[in-house]
LOMAR-898784 format. One line per field, with one value per residue (C-alpha): residue in three letters; x, y, z. Coordinates in Angstrom, 1 decimal. Example, Ala and Ser with C-alpha at 12.3 -4.5 7.8 and 13.67 -1.06 7.14 Angstrom:
% residues 2
res <- ALA:SER $
x <- 12.3:13.7 $
y <- -4.5:-1.1 $
z <- 7.8:7.1 $
% end
This chain:
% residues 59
res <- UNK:UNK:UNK:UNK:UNK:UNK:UNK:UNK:UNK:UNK:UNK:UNK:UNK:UNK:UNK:UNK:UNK:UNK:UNK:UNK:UNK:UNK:UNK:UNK:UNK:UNK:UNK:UNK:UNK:UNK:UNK:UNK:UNK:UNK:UNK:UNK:UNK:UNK:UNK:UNK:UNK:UNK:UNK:UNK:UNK:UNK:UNK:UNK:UNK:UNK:UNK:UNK:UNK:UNK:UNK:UNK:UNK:UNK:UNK $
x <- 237.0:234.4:235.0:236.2:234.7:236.8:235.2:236.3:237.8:239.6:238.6:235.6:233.5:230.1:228.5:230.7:230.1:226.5:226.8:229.6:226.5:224.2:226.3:227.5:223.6:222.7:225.7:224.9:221.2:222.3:224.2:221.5:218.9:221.6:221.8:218.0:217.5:220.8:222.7:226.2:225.7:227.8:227.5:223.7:224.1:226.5:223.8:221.2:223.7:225.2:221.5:220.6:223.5:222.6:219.3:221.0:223.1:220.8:218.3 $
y <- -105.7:-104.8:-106.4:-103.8:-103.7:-102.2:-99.6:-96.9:-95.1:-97.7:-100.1:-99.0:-100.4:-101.2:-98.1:-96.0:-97.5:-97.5:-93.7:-93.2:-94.6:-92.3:-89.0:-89.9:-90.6:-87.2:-85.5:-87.6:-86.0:-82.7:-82.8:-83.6:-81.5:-78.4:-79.4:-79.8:-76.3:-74.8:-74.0:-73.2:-72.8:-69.7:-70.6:-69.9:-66.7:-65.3:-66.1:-64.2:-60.8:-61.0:-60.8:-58.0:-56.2:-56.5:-55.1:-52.5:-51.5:-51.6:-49.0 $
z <- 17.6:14.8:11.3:9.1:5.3:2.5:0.8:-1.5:1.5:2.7:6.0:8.2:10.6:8.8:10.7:8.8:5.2:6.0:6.8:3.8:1.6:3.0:2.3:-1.3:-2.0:-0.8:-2.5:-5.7:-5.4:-4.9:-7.8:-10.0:-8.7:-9.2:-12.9:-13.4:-12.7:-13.7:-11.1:-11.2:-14.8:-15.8:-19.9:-19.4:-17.4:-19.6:-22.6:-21.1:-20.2:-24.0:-25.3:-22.9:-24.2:-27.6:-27.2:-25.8:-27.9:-30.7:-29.4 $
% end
């Protein structure tokens, strides 16, 4: 039988650790790349539609 290693999800063979590592790496990434350049950022959208509507309203 193949050694298990604990990891955060519990007791895996190392394959799975190694492939666990690879896909919270990735996610990690994504994560930050979605921030850099604002997406999923509803404060900024809603911003942007509140100062359309102002001009607007002003004309």
């Amino acid at each position: 039988m193949a050694v298990m290693i604990h990891s955060k999800y519990g007791y895996e063979p190392p394959e799975w650790v190694q492939a666990d590592a690879r896909l919270d790496k990735w996610c990690k990434d994504k994560k930050r790349r979605a921030k850099q350049h604002g997406a999923f950022s509803l404060e900024k959208k809603r911003r942007k539609q509140h100062a359309k509507n102002q001009k607007m309203s002003l004309s």
